[in-house]
C-alpha positions, -999 to 999 in steps of 0.1 A, spaced: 548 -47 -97 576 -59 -72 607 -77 -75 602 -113 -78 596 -132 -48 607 -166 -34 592 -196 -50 560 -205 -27 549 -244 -38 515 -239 -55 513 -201 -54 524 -176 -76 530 -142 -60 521 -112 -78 533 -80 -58 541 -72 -23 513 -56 4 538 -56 36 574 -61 48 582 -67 87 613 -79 101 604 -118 102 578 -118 73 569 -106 37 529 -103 27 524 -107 -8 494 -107 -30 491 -143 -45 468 -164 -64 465 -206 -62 477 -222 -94 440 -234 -96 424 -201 -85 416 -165 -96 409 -145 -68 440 -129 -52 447 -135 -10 477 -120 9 500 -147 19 520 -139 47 558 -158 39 581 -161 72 619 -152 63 630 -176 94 639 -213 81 650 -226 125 622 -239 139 637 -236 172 639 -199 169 616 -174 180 602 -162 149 591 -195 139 576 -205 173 559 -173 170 542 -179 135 534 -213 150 516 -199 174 500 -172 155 484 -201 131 475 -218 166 454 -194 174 440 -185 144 431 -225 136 415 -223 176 389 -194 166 353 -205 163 342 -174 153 368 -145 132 340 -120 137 369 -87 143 398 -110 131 415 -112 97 408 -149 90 432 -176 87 421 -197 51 451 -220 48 489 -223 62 518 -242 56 544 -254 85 566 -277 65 587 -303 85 623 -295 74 615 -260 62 641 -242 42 642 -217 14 627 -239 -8 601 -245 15 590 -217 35 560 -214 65 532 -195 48 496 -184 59 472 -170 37 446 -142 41 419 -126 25 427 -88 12 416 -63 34 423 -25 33 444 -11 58 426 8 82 442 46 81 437 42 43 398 32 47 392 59 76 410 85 53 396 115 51 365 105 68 349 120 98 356 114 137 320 97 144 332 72 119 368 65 132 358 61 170 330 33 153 360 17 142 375 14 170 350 9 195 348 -25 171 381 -34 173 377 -25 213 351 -49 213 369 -74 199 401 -70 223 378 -70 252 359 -108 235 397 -120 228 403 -114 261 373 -129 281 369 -157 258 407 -171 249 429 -149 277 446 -135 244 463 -99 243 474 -93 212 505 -67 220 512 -55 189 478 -30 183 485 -2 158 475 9 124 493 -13 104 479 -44 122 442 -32 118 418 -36 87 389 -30 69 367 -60 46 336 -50 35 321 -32 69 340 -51 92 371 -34 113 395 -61 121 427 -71 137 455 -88 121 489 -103 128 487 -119 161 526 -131 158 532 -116 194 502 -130 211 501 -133 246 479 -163 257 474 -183 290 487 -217 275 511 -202 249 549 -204 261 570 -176 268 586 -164 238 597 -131 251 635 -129 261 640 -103 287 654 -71 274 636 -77 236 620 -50 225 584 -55 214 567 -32 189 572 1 176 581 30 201 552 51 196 529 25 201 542 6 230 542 14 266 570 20 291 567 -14 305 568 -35 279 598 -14 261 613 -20 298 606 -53 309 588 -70 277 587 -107 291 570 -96 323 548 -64 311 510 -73 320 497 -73 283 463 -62 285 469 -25 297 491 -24 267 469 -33 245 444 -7 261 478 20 255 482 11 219 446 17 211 446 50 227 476 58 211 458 48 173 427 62 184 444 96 179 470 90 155 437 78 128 415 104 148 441 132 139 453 122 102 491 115 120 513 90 113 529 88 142 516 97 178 534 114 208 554 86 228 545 86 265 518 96 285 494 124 265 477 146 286 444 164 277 461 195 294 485 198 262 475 222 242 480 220 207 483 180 208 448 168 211 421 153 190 398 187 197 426 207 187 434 193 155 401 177 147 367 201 157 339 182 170 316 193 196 329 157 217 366 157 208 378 166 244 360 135 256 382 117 237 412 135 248 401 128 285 398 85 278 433 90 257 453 109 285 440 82 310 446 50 287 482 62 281 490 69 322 525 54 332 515 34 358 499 -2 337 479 -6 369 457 32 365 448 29 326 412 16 326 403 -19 311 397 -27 279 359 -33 286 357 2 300 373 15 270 352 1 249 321 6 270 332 44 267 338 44 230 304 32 227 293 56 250 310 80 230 290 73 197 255 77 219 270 110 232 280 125 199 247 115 182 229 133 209 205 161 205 212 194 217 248 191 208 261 225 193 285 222 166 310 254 160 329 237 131 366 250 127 357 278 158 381 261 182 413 256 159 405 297 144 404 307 178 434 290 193 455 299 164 448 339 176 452 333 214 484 308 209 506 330 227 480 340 256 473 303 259 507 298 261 514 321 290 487 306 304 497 267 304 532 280 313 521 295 346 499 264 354 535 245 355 550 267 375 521 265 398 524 227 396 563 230 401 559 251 433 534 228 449 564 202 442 584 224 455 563 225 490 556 192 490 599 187 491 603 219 516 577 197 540 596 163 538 629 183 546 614 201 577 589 173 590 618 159 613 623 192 630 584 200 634 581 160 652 614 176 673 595 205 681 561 183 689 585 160 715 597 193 729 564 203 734 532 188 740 515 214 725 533 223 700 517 236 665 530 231 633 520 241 599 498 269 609 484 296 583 473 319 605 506 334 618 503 373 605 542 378 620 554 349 596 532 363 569 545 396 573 581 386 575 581 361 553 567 383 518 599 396 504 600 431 491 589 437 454 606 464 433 600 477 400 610 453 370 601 420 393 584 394 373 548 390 392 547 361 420 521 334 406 524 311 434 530 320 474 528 297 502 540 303 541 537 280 574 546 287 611 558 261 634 555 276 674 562 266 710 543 288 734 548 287 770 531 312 801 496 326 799 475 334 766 475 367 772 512 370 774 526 338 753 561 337 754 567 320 718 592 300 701 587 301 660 599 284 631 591 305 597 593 294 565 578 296 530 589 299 492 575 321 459 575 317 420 577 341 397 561 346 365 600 339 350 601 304 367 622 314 395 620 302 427 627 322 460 630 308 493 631 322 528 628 314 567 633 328 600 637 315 635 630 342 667 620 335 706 604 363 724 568 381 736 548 390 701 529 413 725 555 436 742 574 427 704 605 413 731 630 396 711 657 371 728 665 354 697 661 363 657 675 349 627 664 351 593 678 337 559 695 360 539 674 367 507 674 343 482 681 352 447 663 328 431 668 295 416 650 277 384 620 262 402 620 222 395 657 222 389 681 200 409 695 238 419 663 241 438 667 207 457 702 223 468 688 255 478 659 236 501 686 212 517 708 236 526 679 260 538 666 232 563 700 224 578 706 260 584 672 261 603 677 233 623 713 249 635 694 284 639 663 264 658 683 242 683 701 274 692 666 287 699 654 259 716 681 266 744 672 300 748 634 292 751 645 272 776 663 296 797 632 322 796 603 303 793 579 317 821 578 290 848 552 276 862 
């Protein structure tokens, strides 16, 4: 039984179901009734301030419902006109059973049916009132009978409702709340948060968690997904809706129709014949290959970290290459097919070298005089990583006849001993890389000049 609780005018409260930082829930009776309801007592006795507008326009919106089908009901509320401690705002409830407790132990087909109803309700809230409710996780969801429903729409965002958000407030739990509204909460579109924080309770009560990941969850992660940590022949589909639903960028997550149109999809899918069910298989087997699988996702991100890499080493160059293309109307750039550059340009492995797991090379070349005896300015350049996420670097610069192998002008970077790949280190390496070969290429330029064949 809990401490005794303010005195609520015709009520008698008999223990407490919830605390929040504006608000107490408690389980009360009516002098003249039995059955018990949550009433939901606001702390805040200022009218003017924001948690009292806000439970204003919670009970607004709850009174504005003509149908509560996927919303705790409102049965009664009190907004006194000089409210005080004597006389507190109160809405009452019926008792429902928090969600995580009801889905408990329970299977996945069972948990994505509760939330593919709640879905469905966000995405009716939504084309029916303009609501987002902006405050979606486990504690704010319910289960009455065989109903799933959402509760506690204190943070509401509706078309006619006032801004109550200051800039700069914070706005829900961490776990559960995206980038943009923990950044900018007053101008944060609310509807792709809502579709976040469903994601981000979809595996949280998918995985038995309390809490989720913050951020973007990507099905690529090993070890952190619902088919990891929950077998079921579907589970990566879920993974795949999650790690889109939780992107960065408000504007890429899908809509909350889609997402429940999928979740719905989802429960066709997993009810599907032909489906093959290996149980625990998946968890057993990852647990043996967790260090292969390792290795494995670590080279992936050294992969993804060279191609960044590239895609850096290419911005730094493209003014010289648009040089060399006014120097030349011809001029190529970016070719692969360069077996000089190729051969120059693969550094010399020795014994103990951690394995390359990502190469790349390009040519940039001004040819003048006939094809059979091309007299050839070219621009080298490529990088390496290694299997010990180092990053190597090299280039060259030369003007002469590839045929008769004449050489009027050479210069290659000294070898590079390797730098973290994705580090700022590596951004120093690359700049200083590309202003070295633009000194070495202008120099070059002059001499291709003097010797280029005329005519």
């Amino acid at each position: 039984m809990s401490a005794p609780g303010p005195q609520i005018p015709g009520w008698t409260l008999l223990e407490t179901l919830g605390r929040g930082g504006n608000a107490t829930v408690w389980a009360a009776v009516r002098d003249a009734e039995q059955e018990p309801v949550a009433l939901k007592v606001l702390e805040a006795v200022r009218p003017q301030r924001e948690p009292y507008q806000r439970f204003i326009a919670e009970i607004g919106f709850l009174r504005s419902l003509q149908t509560t089908d996927g919303v705790l009901p409102l049965l009664d509320a009190h907004l006194p006109e000089s409210p005080g401690t004597e006389d507190r705002a109160w809405l009452a409830m019926p008792i429902a059973e928090p969600i995580a407790i009801a889905l408990d132990g329970l299977s996945l087909d069972i948990v994505v049916e509760a939330i593919a109803r709640i879905a469905s309700t966000l995405a009716r809230l939504k084309a029916e009132h303009g609501v987002a409710h902006r405050d979606i996780k486990p504690g704010n969801l319910y289960r009455a009978g065989d109903d799933w429903l959402i509760g506690d729409f204190g943070l509401i965002a509706a078309p006619d409702l006032e801004s109550l958000t200051r800039s700069g407030q914070r706005l829900g739990p961490a776990h559960f709340t995206p980038y943009e509204v923990i950044r900018e909460p007053a101008r944060a579109d609310p509807f792709p948060a809502d579709v976040y924080s469903l994601a981000k309770t979809l595996w949280v009560l998918a995985t038995g968690q309390v809490f989720p990941p913050e951020g973007h969850q990507s099905f690529r992660t090993r070890g952190y997904t619902i088919a990891d940590m929950c077998p079921h022949t579907h589970a990566a589909a879920l993974d795949r809706m999650i790690d889109a639903a939780t992107l960065i960028h408000p504007n890429e997550r899908p809509t909350v129709e889609a997402v429940a149109a999928d979740l719905a999809a989802w429960r066709d899918l997993s009810s599907s014949r032909g489906a093959v069910d290996l149980g625990d298989a998946r968890i057993r087997l990852r647990e043996r290959l967790d260090a292969q699988l390792a290795g494995e996702d670590l080279r992936e991100r050294q992969k993804d970290m060279g191609a960044l890499a590239v895609r850096r080493f290419q911005e730094l160059i493209a003014p010289l290459n648009d040089a060399l293309k006014n120097l030349h109307p011809r001029a190529e750039v970016d070719r692969m097919d360069d077996d000089f550059t190729r051969n120059t340009l693969r550094l010399p492995r020795h014994a103990g070298m951690a394995d390359v797991v990502f190469e790349w090379q390009r040519c940039s070349r001004v040819s003048a005089g006939p094809r059979a005896g091309r007299y050839m300015l070219r621009v080298g350049r490529g990088l390496d990583v290694t299997s010990d996420g180092t990053l190597r670097v090299y280039a060259f610069v030369d003007v002469g006849d590839p045929e008769t192998t004449r050489q009027d002008f050479y210069w290659a970077a000294p070898p590079s001993g390797g730098v973290p790949v994705g580090s700022i280190a590596a951004e120093s390496v690359l700049e200083e890389l590309v202003a070295e070969i633009e000194t070495q290429a202008r120099d070059a330029v002059e001499v291709f000049v003097a010797n280029a064949p005329t005519g």
